[in-house]
Each structure stands twice: as C-alpha cells, then as structure tokens.
C-alpha positions in Angstrom: 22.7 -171.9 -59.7 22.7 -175.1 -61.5 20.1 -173.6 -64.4 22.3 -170.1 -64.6 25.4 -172.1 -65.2 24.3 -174.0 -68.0 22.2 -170.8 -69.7 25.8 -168.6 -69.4 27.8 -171.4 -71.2 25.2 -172.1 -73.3 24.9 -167.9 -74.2 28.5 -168.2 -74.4 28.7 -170.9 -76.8 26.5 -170.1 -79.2 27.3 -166.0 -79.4 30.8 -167.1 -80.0 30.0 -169.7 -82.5 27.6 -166.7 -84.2 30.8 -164.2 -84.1 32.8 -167.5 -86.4 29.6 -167.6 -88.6 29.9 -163.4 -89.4 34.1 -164.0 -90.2 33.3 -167.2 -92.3 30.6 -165.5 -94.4 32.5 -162.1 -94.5 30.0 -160.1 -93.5 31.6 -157.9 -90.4 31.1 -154.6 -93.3 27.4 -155.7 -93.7 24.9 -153.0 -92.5 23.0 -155.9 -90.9 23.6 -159.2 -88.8 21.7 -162.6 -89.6 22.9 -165.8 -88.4 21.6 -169.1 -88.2 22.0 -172.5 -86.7 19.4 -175.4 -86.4 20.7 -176.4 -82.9 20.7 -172.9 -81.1 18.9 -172.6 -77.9 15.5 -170.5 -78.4 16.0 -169.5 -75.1 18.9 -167.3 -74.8 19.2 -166.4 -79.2 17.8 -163.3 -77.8 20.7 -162.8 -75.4 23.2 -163.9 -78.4 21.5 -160.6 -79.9 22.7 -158.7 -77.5 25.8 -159.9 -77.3 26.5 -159.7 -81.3 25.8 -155.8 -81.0 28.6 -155.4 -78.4 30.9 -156.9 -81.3 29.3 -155.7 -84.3 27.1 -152.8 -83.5 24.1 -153.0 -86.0 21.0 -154.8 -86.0 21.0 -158.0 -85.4 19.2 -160.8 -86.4 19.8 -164.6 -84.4 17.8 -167.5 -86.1 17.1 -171.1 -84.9 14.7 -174.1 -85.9 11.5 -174.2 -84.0 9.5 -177.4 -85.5 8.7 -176.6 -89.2 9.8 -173.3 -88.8 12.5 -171.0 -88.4 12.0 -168.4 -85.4 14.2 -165.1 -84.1 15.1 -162.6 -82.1 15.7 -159.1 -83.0 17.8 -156.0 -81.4 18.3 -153.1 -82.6 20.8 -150.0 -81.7 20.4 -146.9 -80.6 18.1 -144.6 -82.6 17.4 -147.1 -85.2 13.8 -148.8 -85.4 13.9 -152.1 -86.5 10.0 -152.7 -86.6 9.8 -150.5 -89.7 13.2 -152.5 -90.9 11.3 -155.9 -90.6 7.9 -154.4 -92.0 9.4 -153.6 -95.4 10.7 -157.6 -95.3 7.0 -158.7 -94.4 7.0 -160.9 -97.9 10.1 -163.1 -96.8 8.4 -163.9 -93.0 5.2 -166.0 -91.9 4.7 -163.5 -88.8 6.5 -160.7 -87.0 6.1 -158.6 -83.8 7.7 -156.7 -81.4 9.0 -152.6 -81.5 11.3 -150.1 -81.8 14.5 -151.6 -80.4 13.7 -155.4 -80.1 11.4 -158.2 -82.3 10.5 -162.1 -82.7 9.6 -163.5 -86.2 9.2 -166.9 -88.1 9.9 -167.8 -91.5 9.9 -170.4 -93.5 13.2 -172.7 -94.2 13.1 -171.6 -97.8 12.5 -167.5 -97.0 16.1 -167.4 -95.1 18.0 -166.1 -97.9 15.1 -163.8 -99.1 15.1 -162.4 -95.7 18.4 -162.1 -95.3 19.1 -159.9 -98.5 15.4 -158.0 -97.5 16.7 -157.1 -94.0 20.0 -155.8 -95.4 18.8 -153.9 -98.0 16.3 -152.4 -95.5 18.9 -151.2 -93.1 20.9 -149.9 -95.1 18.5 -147.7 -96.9 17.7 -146.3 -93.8 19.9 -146.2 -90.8 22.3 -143.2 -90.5 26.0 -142.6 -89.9 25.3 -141.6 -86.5 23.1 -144.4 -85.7 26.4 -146.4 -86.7 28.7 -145.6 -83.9 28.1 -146.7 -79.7 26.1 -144.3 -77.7 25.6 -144.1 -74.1 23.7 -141.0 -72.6 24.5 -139.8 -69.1 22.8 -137.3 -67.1 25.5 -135.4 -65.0 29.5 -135.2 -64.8 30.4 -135.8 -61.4 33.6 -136.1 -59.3 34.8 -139.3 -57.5 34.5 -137.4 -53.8 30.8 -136.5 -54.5 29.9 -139.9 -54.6 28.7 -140.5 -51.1 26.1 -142.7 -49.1 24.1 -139.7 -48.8 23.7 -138.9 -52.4 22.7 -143.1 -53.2 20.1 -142.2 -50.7 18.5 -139.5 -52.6 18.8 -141.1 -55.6 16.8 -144.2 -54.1 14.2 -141.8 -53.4 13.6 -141.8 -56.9 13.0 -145.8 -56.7 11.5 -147.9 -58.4 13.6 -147.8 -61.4 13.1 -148.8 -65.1 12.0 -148.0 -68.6 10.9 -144.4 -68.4 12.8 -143.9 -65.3 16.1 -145.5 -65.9 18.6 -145.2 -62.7 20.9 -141.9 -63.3 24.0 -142.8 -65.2 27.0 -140.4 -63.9 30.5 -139.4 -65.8 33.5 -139.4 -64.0 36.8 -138.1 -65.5 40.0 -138.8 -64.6 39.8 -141.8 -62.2 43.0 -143.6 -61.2 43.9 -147.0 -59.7 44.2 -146.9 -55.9 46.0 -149.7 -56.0 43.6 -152.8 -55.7 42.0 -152.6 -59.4 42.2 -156.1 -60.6 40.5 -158.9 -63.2 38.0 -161.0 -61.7 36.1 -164.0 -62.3 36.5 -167.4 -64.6 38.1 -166.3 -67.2 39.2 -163.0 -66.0 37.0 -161.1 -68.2 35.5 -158.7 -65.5 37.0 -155.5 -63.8 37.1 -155.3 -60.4 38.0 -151.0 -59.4 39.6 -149.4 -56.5 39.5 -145.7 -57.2 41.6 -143.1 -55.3 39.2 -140.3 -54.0 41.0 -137.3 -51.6 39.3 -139.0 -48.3 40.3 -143.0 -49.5 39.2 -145.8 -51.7 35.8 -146.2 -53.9 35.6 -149.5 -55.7 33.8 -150.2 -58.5 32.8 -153.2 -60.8 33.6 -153.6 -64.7 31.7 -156.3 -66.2 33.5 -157.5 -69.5 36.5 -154.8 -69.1 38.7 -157.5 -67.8 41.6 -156.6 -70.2 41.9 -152.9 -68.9 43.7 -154.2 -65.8 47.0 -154.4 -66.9 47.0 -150.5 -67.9 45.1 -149.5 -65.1 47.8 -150.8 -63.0 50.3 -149.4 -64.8 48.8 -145.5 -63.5 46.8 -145.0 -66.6 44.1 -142.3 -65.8 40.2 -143.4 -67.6 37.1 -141.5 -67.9 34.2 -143.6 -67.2 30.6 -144.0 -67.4 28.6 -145.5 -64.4 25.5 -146.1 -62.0 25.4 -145.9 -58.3 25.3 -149.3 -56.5 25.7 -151.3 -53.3 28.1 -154.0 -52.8 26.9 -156.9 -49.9 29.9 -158.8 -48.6 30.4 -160.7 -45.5 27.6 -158.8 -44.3 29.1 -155.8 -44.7 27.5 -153.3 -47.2 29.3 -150.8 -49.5 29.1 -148.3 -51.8 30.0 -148.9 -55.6 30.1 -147.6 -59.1 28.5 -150.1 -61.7 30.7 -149.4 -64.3 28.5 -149.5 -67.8 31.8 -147.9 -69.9 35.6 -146.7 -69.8 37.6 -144.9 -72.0 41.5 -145.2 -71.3 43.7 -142.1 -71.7 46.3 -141.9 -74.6 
C-alpha cells in the first residue's frame, strides 16, 4: 500500500508538472505532445502518457534522463499508429520499439529538439480530423433494469477477458440520481453513482468524474458509457456499473 501511494503521487506530480510544461511552451494547438524533465521517474512516464492524452488528446511523447541517454514512452490515440510516426523520425533516435498504439525510445541529449520538430511534423502529415476527437466504442445500448446478476453471469461466461476479447462496454441513456450519487475519495475527484431503476437502486463508480456531482444532484439526467462489475464490501457483494464515460444533458 506503501509502494502504490508513493507511485500515484509520484504519477500525479509529474503529469501535472508535464500539463505546466505544454502551457509554458504554448504548444496545447500542437499536433503532437513531447515533454521532458531530467528528474521524472522512468517508471510511471508511461502512465504520465496516458494521463496527458486525457488532457490533450494526441500522441504523446514523455522523456526523462536514463544515464547518458534520454529514454520514453509513447501512446498513441485511437486509430492513429504511432510506430510508422516514430519510424519517419528514426535519424533523430539511437533506438525505438514498440506498435501501433504504444512505444519506448532513446536519444541522444543533443537529438531532443530534432526529434521533437520530426515527431510533429510526422503527425501532422498524417493523422486525420477524426483521429483528433475522443472515441469510445460500445457494443450494445441497454436499459438500467436489464442490468441484472443474471446477465453478469453470462457475460463472465465469456471470461477471461483482455486484448482481443475486451469485457462488453454497454450504453445507457437517460440515467438519473437516486439520490445517493456523490464525490469520493482524497481529493474528491471520483464519482460515486446511485441510479434509479423501476425495481430500486444500481450504483455505479466514476473514476475522475468527481466534478459531475454537483449537477447530478441537482436532477440532471446523463447518458453514459460503462462495464459490468462487482462491488465487495463488508462482505457483502454487489452489482455495479464501471463507469468509463458520461455525457450530461443540456
């Protein structure tokens, strides 16, 4: 608990000392992310990756010193291959690897700013509008009172789940607060849901939605995006929606 403590604030510290670095160098219109620090954790700069796209979806570049050398981690977004990106920058890096939606490289301290004007000239010669914008895929529009116990079931037949068989994401439209939605955690940056369903009360987890809560409350109605999940508590287990989007009604 002790190591996972220390690798969050550590994540957290750096990804928001990455989002200052993109506002200081004016590059939030760039077609491309690359940021460096010397003092970045190797360890989680992959994460920081991650975390960049959320903010500034395009691919992202996260650079820190390894030795003599400079090394990163790479993510790309949806539709976009950033192996072909990085291959047409090959003269500005020692070495490179990885695929379609995630990388590693090195370079050398004095390639940085080659690379950097490389990898944006790359992406934006060849990602397109669409590949510009958000996109989660879902596989069926549900309603809230078809999600029972019996259906997690049959999904779970379909165990184990992962990269060529990704758990079913659901759509559900017009959800409302049953009362008990609230933010959670720390810093109140995560969603806890209570839905209203015409035989009681499905709840629900939001991780980053936090600042939803307010208009939930108020008897805002949302469409959102989700996985089916179980919830242990006190022993007692429960069914829940792992939220992976919302969308507030105007």
């Amino acid at each position: 608990e002790v190591f996972n403590q220390e690798r969050r604030s550590t994540d957290q510290r750096i990804t928001a000392e990455a989002l200052a670095q993109i506002d200081q160098t004016h590059a939030s219109n760039a077609a491309a992310t690359v940021v460096y620090a010397e003092d970045w954790h190797k360890g989680v700069i992959g994460i920081v990756a991650s975390r960049l796209i959320e903010k500034h979806y395009r691919p992202t570049v996260v650079l820190t010193k390894s030795g003599e050398v400079y090394a990163g981690s790479v993510r790309s977004v949806h539709g976009f291959d950033v192996y072909q990106a990085l291959a047409a920058c090959k003269d500005h890096m020692l070495q490179f690897g990885g695929h379609k939606y995630a990388a590693g490289l090195t370079l050398k301290p004095d390639q940085l700013q080659g690379f950097k004007t490389a990898f944006e000239k790359a992406v934006q010669t060849k990602i397109t509008k669409d590949q510009q914008s958000p996109v989660i895929e879902y596989d069926a529009c549900i309603g809230l009172d078809e999600v029972r116990p019996k259906m997690y079931r049959i999904i779970n037949q379909m165990a184990p789940f992962g990269p060529k068989n990704m758990r079913p994401v659901f759509r559900i439209n017009n959800c409302l607060d049953a009362g008990g939605t609230r933010a959670v955690g720390k810093d109140k940056d995560h969603l806890r849901l209570q839905l209203q369903t015409s035989s009681g009360v499905l709840s629900g987890i939001a991780f980053g939605e936090g600042s939803l809560a307010s208009a939930i409350q108020r008897g805002t109605s949302f469409d959102l995006l989700c996985t089916l999940d179980e919830n242990e508590w006190n022993n007692t287990t429960s069914l829940q929606l792992k939220v992976k989007s919302i969308r507030l009604h105007a």
